[in-house]
C-alpha positions in Angstrom: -13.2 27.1 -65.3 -10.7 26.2 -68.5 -12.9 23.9 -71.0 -10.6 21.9 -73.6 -10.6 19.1 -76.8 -8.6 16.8 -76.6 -7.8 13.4 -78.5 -7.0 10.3 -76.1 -4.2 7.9 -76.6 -7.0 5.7 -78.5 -7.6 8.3 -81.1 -11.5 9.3 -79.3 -12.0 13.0 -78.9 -13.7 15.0 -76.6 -14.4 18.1 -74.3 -13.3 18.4 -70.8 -12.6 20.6 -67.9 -8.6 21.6 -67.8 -8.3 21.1 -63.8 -4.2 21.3 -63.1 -2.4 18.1 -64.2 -5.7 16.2 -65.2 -8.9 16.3 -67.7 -11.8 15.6 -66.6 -14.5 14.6 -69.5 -17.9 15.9 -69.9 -20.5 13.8 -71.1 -23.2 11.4 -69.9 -23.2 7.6 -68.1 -23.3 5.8 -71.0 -20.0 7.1 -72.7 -21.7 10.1 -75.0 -19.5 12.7 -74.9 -20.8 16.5 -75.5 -18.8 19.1 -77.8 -18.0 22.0 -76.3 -20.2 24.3 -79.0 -23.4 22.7 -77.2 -21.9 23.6 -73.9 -21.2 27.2 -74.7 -24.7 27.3 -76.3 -26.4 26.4 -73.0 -28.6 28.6 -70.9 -25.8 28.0 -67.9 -22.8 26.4 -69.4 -21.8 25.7 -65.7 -25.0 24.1 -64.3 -24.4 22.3 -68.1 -20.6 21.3 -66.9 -21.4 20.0 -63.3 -24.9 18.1 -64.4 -22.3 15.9 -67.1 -18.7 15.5 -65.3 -17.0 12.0 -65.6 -15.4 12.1 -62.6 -14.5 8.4 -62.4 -13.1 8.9 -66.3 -9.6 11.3 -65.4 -7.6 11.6 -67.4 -3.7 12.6 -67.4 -2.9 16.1 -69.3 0.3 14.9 -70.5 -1.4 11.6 -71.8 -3.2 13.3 -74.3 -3.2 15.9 -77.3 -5.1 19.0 -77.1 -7.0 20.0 -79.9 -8.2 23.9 -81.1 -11.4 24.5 -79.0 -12.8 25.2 -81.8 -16.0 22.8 -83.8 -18.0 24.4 -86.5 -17.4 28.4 -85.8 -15.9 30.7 -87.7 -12.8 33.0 -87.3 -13.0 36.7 -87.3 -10.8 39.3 -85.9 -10.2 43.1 -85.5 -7.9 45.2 -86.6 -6.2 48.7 -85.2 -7.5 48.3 -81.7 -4.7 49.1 -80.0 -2.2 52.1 -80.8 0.2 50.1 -81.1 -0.9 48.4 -84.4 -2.2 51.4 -85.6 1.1 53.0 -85.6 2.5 49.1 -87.2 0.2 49.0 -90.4 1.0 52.7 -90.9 4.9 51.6 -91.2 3.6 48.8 -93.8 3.1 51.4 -96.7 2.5 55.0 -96.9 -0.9 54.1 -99.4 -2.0 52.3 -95.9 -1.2 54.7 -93.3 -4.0 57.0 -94.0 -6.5 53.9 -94.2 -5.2 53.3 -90.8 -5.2 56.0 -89.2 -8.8 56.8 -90.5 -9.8 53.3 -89.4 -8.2 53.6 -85.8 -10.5 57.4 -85.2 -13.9 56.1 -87.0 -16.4 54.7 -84.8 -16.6 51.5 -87.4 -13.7 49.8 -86.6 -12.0 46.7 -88.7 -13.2 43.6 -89.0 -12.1 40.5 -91.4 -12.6 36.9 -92.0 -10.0 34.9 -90.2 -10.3 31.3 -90.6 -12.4 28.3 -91.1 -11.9 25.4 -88.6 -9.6 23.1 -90.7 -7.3 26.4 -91.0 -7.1 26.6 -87.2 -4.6 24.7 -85.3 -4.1 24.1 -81.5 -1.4 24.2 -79.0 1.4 22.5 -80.3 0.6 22.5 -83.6 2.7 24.5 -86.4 1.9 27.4 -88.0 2.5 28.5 -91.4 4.1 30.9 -93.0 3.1 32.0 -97.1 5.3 31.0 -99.2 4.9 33.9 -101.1 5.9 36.1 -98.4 9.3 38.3 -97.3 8.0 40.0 -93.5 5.8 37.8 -91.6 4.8 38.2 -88.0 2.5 36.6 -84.8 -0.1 38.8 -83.8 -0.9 37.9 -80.2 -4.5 38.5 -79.4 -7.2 38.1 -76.9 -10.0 35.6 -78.7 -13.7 35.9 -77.8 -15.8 32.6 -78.2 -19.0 33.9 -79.0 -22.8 31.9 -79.2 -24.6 31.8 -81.8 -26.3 34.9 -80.2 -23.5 36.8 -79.8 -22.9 36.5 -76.2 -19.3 35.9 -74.7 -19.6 32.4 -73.5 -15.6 32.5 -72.9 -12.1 33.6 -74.1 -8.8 32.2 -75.7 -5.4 32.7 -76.9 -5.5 33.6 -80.7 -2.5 34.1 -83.0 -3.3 36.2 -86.0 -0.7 35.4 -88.7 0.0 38.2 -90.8 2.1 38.7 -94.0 2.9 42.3 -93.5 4.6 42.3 -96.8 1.5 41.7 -98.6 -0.6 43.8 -97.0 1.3 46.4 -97.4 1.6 46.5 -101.0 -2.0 47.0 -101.4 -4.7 47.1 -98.3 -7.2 45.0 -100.6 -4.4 42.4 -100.0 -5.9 42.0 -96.9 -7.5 38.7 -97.2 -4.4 36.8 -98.9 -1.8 38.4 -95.8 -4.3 36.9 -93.6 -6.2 33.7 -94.3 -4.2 30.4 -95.9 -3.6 27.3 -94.3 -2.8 27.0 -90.8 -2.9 30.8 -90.4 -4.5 31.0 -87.3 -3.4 29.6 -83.5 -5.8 29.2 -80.7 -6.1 27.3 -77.8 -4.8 26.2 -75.4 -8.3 26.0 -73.8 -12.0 28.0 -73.0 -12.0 30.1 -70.0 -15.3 30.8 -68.8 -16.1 34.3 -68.1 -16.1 33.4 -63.6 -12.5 32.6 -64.6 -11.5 35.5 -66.2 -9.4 38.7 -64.2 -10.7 42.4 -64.3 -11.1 43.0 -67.9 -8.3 46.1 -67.7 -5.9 43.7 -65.7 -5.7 40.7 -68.6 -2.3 41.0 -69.3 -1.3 39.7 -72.8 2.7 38.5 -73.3 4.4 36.6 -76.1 7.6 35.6 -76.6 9.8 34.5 -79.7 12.3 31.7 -79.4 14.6 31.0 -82.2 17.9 28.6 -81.4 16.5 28.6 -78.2 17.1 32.0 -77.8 14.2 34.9 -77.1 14.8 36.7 -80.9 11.2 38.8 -79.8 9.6 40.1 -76.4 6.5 42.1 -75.7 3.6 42.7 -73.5 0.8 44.5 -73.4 -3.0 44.8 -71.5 -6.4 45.2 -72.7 -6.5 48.5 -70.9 -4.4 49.9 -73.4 -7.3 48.8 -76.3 -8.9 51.6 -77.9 -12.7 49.8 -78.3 -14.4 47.9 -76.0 -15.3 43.9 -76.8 -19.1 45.0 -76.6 -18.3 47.7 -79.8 -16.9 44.8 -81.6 -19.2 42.2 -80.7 -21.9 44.7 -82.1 -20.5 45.4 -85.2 -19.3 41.9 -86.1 -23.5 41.4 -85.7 -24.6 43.9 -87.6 -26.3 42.5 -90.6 -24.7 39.0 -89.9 -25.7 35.8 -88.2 -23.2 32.7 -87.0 -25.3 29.8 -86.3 -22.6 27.9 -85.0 -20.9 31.0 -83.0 -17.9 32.5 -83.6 -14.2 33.4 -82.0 -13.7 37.2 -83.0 -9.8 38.2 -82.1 -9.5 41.8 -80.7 -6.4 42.9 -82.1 -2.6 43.1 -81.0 -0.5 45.3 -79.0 2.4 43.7 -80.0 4.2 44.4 -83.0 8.0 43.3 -83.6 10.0 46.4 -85.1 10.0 46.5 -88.9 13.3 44.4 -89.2 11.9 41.2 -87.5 10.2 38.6 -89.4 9.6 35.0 -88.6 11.6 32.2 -89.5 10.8 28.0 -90.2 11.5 26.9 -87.1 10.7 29.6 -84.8 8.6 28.7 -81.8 5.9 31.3 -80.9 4.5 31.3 -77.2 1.8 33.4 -76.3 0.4 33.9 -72.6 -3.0 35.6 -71.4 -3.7 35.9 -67.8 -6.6 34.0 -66.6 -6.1 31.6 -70.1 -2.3 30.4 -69.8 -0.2 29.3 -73.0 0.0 28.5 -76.4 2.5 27.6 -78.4 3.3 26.9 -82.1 6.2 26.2 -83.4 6.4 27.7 -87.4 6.7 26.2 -90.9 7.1 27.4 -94.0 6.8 25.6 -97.2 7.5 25.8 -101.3 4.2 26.9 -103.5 2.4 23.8 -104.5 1.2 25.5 -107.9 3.9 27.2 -110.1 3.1 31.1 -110.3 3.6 32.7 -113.9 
């Protein structure tokens, strides 16, 4: 089951179960609808689903926008998960490759701060590239949406924009390579766990289109991750509480070679088995405040 936010023709907004070619909204008689955090929240987010489905209120997919399924959580994300990645931060700097490698072997793995909600945008919607950086790149990642007790409620399609350039420099970079304004992609919906493939047999794919060309390809599966979700999930909670839930990203497999970086104007589609797409297409703009 593939939950979604949408905004209608009439501006309204609301949550709804992605079925095909059509929407159909969740909410009660009278016209209420019911955000998607509450859903997740509940005891059974199915029973929850079924007990509140406007049937007689379809809608057409392609008659409305979809939003980030996002509401009041916050963004977090892993690092190093895969080999793959470890082996990409280590070509960032020679200062980081140690810190990498270290991080990739130790049983504490990496975790940052992501993104707030109004730095999160949805399918469709463009992402940013700093202005103050030379070698950016997509980071295609599996996104688990997390109650506010920790448990996976679902999953999404997350796209971890990283300045490579600035991390590299210095590792204490790390927050300003990874968290500015629309820096973070997910969507294009909530799959329920029931909905989900195998864990090992998630394959994860993205492509980069530039002149309406493929400039990047890559795939990767969650088999090849080094940590379980349960290790993360565990960590992210230690010593930490999310009243509102959270969406943690687990980390990419997929690294362009150190000569690619994104352009303005590059489209960035990402597909997850069991989640479907999301794509953004990428903007870059001048500094609004004049560096010394």
């Amino acid at each position: 089951m593939k939950l979604v936010k949408y905004r209608s023709p009439d501006g309204s907004t609301g949550c709804g179960v992605l079925e095909d070619d059509h929407i159909v909204p969740i909410g009660d008689p009278h016209g209420a609808g019911i955000a998607l955090d509450r859903i997740l929240e509940s005891a059974d987010p199915v029973d929850t689903i079924f007990s509140h489905r406007l049937d007689a209120h379809r809608l057409r997919r392609a008659d409305v926008h979809l939003l980030p399924p996002i509401d009041q959580q916050e963004v977090w994300a892993a690092g190093v998960t895969y080999q793959r990645s470890q082996a990409a931060r280590m070509e960032e700097s020679e200062a980081a490759a140690s810190c990498y490698d270290r991080v990739y072997r130790s049983p504490r793995p990496e975790l940052f701060f992501k993104a707030t909600p109004h730095r999160v945008s949805g399918p469709g919607e463009p992402l940013r590239i700093r202005a103050d950086a030379k070698w950016s790149v997509p980071e295609p990642e599996l996104a688990l949406v997390l109650t506010s007790r920790l448990r996976i409620a679902g999953y999404t399609i997350g796209n971890d924009m990283s300045s490579r350039d600035i991390e590299g420099e210095n590792p204490l970079y790390l927050p300003q390579a990874k968290v500015h304004n629309q820096c973070c992609g997910l969507g294009p919906c909530v799959t329920l766990p029931e909905g989900m493939p195998d864990r090992d047999a998630i394959g994860i794919g993205m492509r980069i289109i530039r002149h309406n060309a493929t400039a990047f390809s890559g795939h990767t599966t969650i088999a090849r991750m080094a940590r379980t979700f349960e290790d993360l999930v565990g960590w992210l909670g230690r010593d930490n509480r999310f009243p509102h839930g959270a969406f943690l990203l687990t980390g990419t497999g997929i690294v362009p070679d150190s000569s690619f970086t994104l352009e303005p104007g590059d489209v960035v589609v990402i597909h997850v088995d069991g989640i479907g797409e999301l794509r953004n297409p990428i903007v870059q703009d001048s500094p609004t405040i004049a560096l010394d």
